[in-house]
TORGUTI-266894 format. One record per residue: residue in three letters; y, x, z of N, C-alpha, C in turn; residue number from 1. Coordinates in nm, 2 decimals. Layout:
! residues N
PT|Ala|Y|X|Z|Y|X|Z|Y|X|Z|NUM
...
//
This chain:
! residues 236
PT|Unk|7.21|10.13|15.37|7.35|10.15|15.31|7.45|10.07|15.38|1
PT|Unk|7.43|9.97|15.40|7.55|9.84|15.50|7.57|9.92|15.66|2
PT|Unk|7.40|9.98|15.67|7.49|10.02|15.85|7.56|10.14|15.81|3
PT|Unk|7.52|10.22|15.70|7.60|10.33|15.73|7.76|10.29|15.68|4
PT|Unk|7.77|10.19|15.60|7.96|10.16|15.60|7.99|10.07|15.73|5
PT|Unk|7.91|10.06|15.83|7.99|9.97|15.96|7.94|9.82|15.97|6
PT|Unk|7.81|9.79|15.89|7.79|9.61|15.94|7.69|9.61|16.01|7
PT|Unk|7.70|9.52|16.14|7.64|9.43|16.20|7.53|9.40|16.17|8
PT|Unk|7.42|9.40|16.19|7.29|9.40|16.17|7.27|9.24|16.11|9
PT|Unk|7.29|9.18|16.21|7.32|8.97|16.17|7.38|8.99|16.05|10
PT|Unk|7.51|9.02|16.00|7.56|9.01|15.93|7.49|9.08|15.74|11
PT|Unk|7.43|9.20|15.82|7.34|9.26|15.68|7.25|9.17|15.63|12
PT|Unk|7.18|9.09|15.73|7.07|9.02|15.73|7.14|8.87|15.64|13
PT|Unk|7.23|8.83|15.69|7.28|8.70|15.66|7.34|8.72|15.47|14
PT|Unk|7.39|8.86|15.48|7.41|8.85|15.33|7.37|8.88|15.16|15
PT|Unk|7.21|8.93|15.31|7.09|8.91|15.16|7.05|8.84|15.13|16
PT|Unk|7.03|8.74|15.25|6.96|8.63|15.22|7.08|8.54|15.11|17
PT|Unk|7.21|8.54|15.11|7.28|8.44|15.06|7.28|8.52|14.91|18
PT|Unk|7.27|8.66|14.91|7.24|8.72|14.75|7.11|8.71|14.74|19
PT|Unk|7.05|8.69|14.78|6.89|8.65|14.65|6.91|8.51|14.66|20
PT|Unk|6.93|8.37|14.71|6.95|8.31|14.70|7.05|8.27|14.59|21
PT|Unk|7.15|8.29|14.58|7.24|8.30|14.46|7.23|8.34|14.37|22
PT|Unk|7.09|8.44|14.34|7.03|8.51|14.24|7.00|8.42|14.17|23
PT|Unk|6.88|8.32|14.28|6.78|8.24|14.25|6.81|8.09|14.19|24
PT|Unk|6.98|8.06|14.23|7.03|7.97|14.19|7.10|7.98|14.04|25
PT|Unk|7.16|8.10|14.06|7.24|8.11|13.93|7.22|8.07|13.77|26
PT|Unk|7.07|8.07|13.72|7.02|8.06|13.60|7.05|7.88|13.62|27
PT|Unk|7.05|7.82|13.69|7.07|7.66|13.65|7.21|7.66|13.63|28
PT|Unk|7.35|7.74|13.71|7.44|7.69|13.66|7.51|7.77|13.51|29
PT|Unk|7.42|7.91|13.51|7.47|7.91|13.36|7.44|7.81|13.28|30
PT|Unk|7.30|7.75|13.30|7.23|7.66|13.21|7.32|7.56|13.15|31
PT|Unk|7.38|7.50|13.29|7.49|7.38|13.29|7.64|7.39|13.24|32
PT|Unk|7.69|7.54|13.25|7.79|7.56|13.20|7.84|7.57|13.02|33
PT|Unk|7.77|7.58|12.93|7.81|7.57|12.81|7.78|7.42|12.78|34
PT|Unk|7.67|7.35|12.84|7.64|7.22|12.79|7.76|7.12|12.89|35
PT|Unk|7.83|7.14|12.97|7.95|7.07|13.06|8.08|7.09|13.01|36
PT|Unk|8.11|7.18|12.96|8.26|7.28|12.94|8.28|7.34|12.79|37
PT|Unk|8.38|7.35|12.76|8.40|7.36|12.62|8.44|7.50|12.65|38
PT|Unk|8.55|7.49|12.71|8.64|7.65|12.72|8.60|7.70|12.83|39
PT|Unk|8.61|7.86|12.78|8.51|7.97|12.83|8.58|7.98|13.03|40
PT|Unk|8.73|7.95|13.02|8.75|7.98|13.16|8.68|7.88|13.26|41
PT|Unk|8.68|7.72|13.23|8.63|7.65|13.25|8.46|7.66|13.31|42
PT|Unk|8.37|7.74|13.20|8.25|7.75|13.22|8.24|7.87|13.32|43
PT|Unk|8.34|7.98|13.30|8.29|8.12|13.36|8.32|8.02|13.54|44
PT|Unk|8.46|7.91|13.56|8.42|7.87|13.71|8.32|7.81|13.68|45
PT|Unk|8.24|7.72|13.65|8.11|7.67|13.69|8.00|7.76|13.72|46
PT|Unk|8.03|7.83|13.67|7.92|7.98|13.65|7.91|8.08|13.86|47
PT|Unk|8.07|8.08|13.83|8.13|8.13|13.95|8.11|8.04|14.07|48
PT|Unk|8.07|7.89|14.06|8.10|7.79|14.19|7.96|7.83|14.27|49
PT|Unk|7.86|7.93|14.21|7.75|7.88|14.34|7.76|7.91|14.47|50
PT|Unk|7.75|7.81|14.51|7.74|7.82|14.68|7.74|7.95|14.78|51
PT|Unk|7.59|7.96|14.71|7.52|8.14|14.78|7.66|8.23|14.73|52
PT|Unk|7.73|8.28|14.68|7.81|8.36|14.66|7.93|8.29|14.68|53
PT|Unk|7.98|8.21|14.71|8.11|8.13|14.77|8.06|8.17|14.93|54
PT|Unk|7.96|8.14|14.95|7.93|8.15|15.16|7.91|8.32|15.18|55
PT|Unk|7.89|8.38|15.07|7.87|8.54|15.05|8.01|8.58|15.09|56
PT|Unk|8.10|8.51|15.00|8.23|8.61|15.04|8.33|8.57|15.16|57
PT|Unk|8.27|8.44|15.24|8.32|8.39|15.34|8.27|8.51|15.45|58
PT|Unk|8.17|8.52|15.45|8.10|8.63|15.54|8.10|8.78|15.55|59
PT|Unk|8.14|8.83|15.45|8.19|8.99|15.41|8.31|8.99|15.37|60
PT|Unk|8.38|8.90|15.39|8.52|8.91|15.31|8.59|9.03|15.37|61
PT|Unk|8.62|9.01|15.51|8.68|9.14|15.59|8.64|9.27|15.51|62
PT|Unk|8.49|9.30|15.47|8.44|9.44|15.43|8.53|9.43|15.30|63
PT|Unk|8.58|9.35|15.20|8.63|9.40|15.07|8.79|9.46|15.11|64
PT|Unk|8.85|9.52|15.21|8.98|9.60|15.28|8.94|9.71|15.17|65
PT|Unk|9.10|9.76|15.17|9.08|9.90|15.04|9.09|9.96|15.21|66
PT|Unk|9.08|10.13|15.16|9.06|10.23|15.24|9.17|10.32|15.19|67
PT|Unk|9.24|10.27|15.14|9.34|10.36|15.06|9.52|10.30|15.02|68
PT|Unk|9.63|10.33|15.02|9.68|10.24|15.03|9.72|10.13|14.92|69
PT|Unk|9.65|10.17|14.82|9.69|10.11|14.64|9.54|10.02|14.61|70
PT|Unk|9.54|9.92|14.57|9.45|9.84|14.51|9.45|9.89|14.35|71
PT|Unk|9.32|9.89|14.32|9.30|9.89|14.15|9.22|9.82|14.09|72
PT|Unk|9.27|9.76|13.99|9.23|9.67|13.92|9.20|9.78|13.73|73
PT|Unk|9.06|9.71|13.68|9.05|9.79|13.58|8.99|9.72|13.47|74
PT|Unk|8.98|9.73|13.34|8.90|9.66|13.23|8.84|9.79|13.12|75
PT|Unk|8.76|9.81|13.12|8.69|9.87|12.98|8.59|9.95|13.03|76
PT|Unk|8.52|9.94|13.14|8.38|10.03|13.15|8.37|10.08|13.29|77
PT|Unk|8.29|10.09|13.38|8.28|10.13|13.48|8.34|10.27|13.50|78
PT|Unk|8.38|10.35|13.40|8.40|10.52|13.38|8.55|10.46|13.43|79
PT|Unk|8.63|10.37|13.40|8.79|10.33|13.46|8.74|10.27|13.63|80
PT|Unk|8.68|10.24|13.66|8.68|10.25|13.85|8.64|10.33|13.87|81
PT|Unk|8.60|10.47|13.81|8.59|10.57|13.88|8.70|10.63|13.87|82
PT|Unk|8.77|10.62|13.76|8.95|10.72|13.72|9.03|10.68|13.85|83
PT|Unk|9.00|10.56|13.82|9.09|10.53|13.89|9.09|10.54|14.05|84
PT|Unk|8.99|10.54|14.13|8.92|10.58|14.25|9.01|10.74|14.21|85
PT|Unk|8.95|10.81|14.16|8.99|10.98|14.14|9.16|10.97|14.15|86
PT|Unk|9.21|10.89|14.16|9.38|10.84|14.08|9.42|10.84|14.26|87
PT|Unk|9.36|10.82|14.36|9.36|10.75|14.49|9.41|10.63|14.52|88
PT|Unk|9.32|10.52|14.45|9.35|10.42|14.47|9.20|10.32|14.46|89
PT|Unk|9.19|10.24|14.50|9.08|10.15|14.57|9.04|10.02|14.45|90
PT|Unk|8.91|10.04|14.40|8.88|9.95|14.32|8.80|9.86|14.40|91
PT|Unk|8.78|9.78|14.33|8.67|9.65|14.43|8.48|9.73|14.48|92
PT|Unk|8.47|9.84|14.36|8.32|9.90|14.37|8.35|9.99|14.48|93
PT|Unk|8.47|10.00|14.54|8.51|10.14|14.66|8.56|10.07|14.78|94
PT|Unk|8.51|9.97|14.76|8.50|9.88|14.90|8.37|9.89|14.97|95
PT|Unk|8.38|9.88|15.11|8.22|9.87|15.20|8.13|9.78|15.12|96
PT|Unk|8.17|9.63|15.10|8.05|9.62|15.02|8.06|9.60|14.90|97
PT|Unk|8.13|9.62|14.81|8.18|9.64|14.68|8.07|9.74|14.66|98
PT|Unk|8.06|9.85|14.75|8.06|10.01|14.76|7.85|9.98|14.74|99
PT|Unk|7.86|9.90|14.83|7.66|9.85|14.86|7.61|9.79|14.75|100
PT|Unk|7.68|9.69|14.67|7.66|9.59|14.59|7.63|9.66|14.46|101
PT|Unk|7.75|9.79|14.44|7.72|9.85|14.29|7.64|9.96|14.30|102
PT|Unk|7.56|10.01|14.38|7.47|10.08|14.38|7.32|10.04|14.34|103
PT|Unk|7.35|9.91|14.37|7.20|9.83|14.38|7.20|9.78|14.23|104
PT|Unk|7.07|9.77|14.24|7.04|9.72|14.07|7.02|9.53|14.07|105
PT|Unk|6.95|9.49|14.16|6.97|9.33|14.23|6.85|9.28|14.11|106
PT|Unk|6.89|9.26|13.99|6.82|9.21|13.86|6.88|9.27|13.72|107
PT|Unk|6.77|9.26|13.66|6.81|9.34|13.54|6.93|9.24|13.46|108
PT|Unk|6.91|9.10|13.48|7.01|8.97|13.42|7.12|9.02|13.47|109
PT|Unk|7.25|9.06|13.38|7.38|9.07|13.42|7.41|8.91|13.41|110
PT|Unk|7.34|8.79|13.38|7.45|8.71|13.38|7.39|8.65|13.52|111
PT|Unk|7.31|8.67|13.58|7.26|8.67|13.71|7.40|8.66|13.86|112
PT|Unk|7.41|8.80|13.84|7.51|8.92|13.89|7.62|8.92|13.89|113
PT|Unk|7.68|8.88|13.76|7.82|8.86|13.69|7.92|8.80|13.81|114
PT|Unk|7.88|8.64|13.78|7.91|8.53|13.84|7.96|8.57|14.00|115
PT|Unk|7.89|8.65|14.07|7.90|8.73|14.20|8.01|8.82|14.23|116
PT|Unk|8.00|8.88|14.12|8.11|9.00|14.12|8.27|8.91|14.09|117
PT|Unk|8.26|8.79|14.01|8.36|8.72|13.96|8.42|8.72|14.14|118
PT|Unk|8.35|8.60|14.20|8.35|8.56|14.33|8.39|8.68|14.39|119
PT|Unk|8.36|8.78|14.41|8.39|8.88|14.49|8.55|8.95|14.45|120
PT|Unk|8.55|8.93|14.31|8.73|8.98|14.30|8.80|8.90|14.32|121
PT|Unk|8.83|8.79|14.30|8.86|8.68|14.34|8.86|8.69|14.49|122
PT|Unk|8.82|8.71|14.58|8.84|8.73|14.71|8.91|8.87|14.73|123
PT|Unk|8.91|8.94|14.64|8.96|9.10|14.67|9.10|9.12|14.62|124
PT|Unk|9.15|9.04|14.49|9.29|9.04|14.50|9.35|8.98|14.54|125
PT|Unk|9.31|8.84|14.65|9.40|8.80|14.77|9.41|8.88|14.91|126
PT|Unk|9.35|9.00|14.93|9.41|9.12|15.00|9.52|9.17|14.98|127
PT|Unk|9.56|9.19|14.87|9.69|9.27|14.83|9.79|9.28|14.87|128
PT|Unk|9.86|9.34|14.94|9.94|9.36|15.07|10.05|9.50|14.98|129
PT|Unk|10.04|9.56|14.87|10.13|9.63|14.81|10.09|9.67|14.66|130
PT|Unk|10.15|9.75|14.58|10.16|9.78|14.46|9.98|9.79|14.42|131
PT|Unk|9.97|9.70|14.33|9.79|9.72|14.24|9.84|9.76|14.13|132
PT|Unk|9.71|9.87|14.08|9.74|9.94|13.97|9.66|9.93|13.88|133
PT|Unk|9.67|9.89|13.74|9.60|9.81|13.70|9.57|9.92|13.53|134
PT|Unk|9.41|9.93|13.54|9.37|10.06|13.46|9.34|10.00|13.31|135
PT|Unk|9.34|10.01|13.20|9.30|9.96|13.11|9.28|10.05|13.00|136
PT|Unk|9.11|10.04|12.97|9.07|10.13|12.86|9.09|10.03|12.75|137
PT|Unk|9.04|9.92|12.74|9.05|9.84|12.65|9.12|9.68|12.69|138
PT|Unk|9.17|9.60|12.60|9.28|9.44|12.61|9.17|9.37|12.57|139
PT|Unk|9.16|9.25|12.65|9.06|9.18|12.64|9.14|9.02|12.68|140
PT|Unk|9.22|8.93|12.59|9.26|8.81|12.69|9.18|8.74|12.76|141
PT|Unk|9.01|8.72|12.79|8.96|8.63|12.79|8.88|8.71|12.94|142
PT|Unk|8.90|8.82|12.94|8.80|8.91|13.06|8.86|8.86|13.15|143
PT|Unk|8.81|8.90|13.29|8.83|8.88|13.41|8.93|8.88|13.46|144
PT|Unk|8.94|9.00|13.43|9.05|9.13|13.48|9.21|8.99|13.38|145
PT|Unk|9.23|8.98|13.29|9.33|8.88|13.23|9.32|8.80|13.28|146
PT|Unk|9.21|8.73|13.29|9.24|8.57|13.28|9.22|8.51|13.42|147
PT|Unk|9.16|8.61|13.48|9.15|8.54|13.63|9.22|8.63|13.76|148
PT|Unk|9.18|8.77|13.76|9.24|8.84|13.85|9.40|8.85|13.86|149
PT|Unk|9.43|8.89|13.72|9.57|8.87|13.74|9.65|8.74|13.75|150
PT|Unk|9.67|8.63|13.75|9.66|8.52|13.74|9.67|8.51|13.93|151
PT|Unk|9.56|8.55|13.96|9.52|8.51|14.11|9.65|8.61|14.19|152
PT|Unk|9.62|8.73|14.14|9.73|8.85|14.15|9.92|8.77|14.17|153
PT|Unk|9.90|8.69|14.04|10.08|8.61|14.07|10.09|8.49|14.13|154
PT|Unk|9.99|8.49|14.21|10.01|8.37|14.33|10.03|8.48|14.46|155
PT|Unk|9.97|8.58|14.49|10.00|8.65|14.59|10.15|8.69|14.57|156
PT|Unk|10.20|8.75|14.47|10.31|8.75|14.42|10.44|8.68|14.49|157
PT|Unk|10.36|8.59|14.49|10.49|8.53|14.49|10.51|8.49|14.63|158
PT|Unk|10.40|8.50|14.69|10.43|8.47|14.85|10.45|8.60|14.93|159
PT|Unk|10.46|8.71|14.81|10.45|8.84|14.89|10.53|8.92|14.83|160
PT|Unk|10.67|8.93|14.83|10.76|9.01|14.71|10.71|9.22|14.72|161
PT|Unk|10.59|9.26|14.83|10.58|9.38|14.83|10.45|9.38|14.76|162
PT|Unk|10.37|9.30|14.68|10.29|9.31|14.59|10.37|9.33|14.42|163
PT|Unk|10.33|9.43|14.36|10.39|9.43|14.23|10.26|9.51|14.10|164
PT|Unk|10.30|9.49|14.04|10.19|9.53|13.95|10.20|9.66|13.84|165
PT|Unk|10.14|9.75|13.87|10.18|9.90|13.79|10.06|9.88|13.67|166
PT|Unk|10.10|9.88|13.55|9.97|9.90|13.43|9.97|10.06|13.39|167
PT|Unk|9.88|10.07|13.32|9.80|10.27|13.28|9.73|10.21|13.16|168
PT|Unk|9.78|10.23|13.04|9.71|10.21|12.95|9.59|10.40|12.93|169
PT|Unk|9.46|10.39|12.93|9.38|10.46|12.94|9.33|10.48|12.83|170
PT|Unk|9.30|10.62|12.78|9.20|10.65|12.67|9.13|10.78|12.70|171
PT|Unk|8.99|10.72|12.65|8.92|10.85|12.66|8.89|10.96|12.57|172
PT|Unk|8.92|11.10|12.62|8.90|11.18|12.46|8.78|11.16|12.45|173
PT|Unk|8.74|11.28|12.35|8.64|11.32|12.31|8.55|11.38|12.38|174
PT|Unk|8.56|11.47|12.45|8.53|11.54|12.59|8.49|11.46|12.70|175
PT|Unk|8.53|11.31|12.70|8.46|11.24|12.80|8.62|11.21|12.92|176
PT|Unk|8.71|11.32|12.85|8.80|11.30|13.02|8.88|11.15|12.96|177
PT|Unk|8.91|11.08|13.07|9.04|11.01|13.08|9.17|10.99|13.09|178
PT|Unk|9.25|10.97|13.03|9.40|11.03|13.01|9.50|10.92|12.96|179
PT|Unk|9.57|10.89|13.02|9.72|10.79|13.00|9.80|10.80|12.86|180
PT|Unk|9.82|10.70|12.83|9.94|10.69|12.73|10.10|10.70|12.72|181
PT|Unk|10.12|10.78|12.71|10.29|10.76|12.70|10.33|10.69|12.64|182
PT|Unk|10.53|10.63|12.60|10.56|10.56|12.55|10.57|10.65|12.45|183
PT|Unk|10.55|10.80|12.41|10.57|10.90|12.23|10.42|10.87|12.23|184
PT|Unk|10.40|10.78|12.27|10.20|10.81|12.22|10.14|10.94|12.19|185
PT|Unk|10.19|11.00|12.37|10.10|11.15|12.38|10.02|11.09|12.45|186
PT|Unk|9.93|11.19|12.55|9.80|11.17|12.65|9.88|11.25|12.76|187
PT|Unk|9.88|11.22|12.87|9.94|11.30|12.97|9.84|11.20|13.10|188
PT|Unk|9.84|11.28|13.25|9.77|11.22|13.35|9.83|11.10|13.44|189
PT|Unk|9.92|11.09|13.38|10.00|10.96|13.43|10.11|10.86|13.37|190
PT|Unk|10.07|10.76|13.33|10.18|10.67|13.25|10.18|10.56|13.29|191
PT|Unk|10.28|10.52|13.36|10.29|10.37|13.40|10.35|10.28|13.36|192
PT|Unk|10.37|10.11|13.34|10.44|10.05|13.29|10.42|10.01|13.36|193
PT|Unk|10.59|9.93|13.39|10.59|9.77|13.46|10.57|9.61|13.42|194
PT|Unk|10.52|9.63|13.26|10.44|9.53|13.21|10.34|9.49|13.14|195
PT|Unk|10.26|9.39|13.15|10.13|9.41|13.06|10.15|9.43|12.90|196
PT|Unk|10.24|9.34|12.85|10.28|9.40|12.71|10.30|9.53|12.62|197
PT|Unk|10.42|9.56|12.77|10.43|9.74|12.75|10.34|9.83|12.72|198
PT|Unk|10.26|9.80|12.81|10.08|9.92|12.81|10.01|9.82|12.69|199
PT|Unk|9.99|9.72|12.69|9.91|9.73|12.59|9.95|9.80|12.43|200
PT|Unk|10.08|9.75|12.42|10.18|9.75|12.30|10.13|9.96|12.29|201
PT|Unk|10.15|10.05|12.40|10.10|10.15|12.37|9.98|10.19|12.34|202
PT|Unk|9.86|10.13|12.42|9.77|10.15|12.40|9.66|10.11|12.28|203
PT|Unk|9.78|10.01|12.23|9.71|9.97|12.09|9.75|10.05|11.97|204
PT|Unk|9.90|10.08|12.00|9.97|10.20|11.89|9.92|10.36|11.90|205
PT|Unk|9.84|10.36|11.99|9.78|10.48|12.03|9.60|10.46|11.97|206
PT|Unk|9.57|10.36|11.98|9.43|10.35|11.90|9.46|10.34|11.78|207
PT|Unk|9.57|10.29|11.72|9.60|10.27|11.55|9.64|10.33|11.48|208
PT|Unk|9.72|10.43|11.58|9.79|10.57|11.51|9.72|10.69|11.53|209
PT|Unk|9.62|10.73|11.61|9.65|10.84|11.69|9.46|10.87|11.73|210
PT|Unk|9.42|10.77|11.70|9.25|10.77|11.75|9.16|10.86|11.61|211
PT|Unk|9.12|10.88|11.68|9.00|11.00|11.60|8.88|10.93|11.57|212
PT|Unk|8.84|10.87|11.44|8.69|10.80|11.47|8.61|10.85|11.46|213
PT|Unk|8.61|10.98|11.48|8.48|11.11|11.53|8.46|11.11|11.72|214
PT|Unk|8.57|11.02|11.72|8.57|10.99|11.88|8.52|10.90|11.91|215
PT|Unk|8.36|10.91|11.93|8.27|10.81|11.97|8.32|10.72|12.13|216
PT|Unk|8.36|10.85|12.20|8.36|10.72|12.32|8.48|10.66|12.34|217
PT|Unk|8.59|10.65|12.22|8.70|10.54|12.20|8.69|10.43|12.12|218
PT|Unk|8.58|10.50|12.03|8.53|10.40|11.89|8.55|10.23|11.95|219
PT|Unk|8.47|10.20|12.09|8.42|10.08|12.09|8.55|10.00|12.08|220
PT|Unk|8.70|10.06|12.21|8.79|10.04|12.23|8.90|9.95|12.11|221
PT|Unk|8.86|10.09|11.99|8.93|10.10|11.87|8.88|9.98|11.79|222
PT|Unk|8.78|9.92|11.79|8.72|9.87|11.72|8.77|9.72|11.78|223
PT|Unk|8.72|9.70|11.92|8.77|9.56|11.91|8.95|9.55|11.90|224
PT|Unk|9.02|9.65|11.91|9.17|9.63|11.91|9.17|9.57|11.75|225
PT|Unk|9.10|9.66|11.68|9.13|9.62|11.53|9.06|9.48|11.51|226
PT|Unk|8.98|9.45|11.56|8.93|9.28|11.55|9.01|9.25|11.58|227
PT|Unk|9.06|9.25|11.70|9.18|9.12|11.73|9.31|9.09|11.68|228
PT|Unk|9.35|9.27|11.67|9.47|9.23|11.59|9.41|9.15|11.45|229
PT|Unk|9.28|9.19|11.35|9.29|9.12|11.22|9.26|8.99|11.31|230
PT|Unk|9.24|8.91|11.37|9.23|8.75|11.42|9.32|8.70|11.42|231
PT|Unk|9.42|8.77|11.50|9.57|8.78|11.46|9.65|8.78|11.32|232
PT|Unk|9.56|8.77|11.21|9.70|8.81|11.09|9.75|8.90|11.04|233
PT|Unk|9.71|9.03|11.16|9.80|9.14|11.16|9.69|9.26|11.14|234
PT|Unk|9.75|9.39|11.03|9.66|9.48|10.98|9.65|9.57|11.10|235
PT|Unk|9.48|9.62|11.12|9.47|9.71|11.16|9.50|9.83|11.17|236
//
């Protein structure tokens, strides 16, 4: 799979070894991370610092280039980096080795794995060289995609005024398709905002007003919006 996206044979060689190796390391630093660190961003970098996957992305970094001219960024299920790929725009799994890495199954431990892929976006939204589009089935403050990608996203920002950030609040019908929010809280194939508040502010008025709970594959969506908002104070 690596020669057929373009790598160097040394280079294939050099970056399995540093992923099973990093495999092999990882279970001691989750070990260490809840017992070291109180708060979760804290822990998820301890989790993120191993070596084998820091020297991983020194060595493939060049291969995480989009192929397309839009970066996408996404939260709520692997079914949103495919929309959004279909959208023509370039998620981190539609990269050369983004593209190797999610094909492979590596270990059945996601928290193994996790940690890797952290490392790996983290090197992939300091590419961003123009507008990233940023897909959201579901609002999560504490996921990746919040608390670290975008974050990393407004330091490029700011050294780069042609990086900007387009949101798509996403819901899936019932049928399985994927489909945008408007600000009338219709479904249409394209809805953008120019702020995270915006899309979410729709995307949550569109699960609270407008969701079907015969609609299994929004249920999950629906369900944590209504937790958070009740954590919040505020009725579902």
């Amino acid at each position: 799979m690596m020669d057929k996206v373009g790598f160097p044979q040394d280079v294939t060689d050099a970056a399995w070894q540093l992923i099973l190796g990093g495999i092999a390391e990882q279970g001691q630093l989750n070990d260490e991370a809840p017992a070291m660190f109180t708060e979760r961003q804290e822990q998820r970098d301890h989790r993120a610092s191993n070596s084998w996957y820091q020297e991983l992305v020194r060595l493939v970094g060049d291969y995480l280039e989009i192929d397309r001219p839009t970066m996408a960024l996404w939260s709520g299920g692997i079914d949103t980096s495919v929309y959004a790929r279909s959208k023509g725009h370039t998620p981190l799994e539609s990269t050369p080795f983004g593209g190797v890495v999610n094909e492979l199954q590596l270990t059945m431990d996601w928290m193994l794995k996790t940690p890797m892929w952290n490392v790996l976006s983290k090197a992939f939204v300091t590419r961003a060289r123009g507008p990233v589009h940023i897909f959201l089935r579901a609002y999560n403050p504490d996921s990746v995609l919040i608390a670290q990608e975008v974050p990393q996203l407004r330091v490029v920002m700011a050294l780069n005024p042609a990086v900007e950030l387009i949101w798509h609040p996403v819901y899936t019908t019932v049928d399985g398709k994927l489909m945008e929010v408007t600000e009338d809280l219709e479904l249409a194939s394209d809805a953008t905002y120019r702020t995270r508040d915006l899309c979410v502010r729709a995307l949550y008025d569109y699960l609270r007003l407008k969701h079907d709970r015969a609609n299994s594959r929004s249920e999950r969506a629906n369900a944590e919006m209504g937790a958070r908002l009740a954590s919040n104070g505020n009725q579902p």
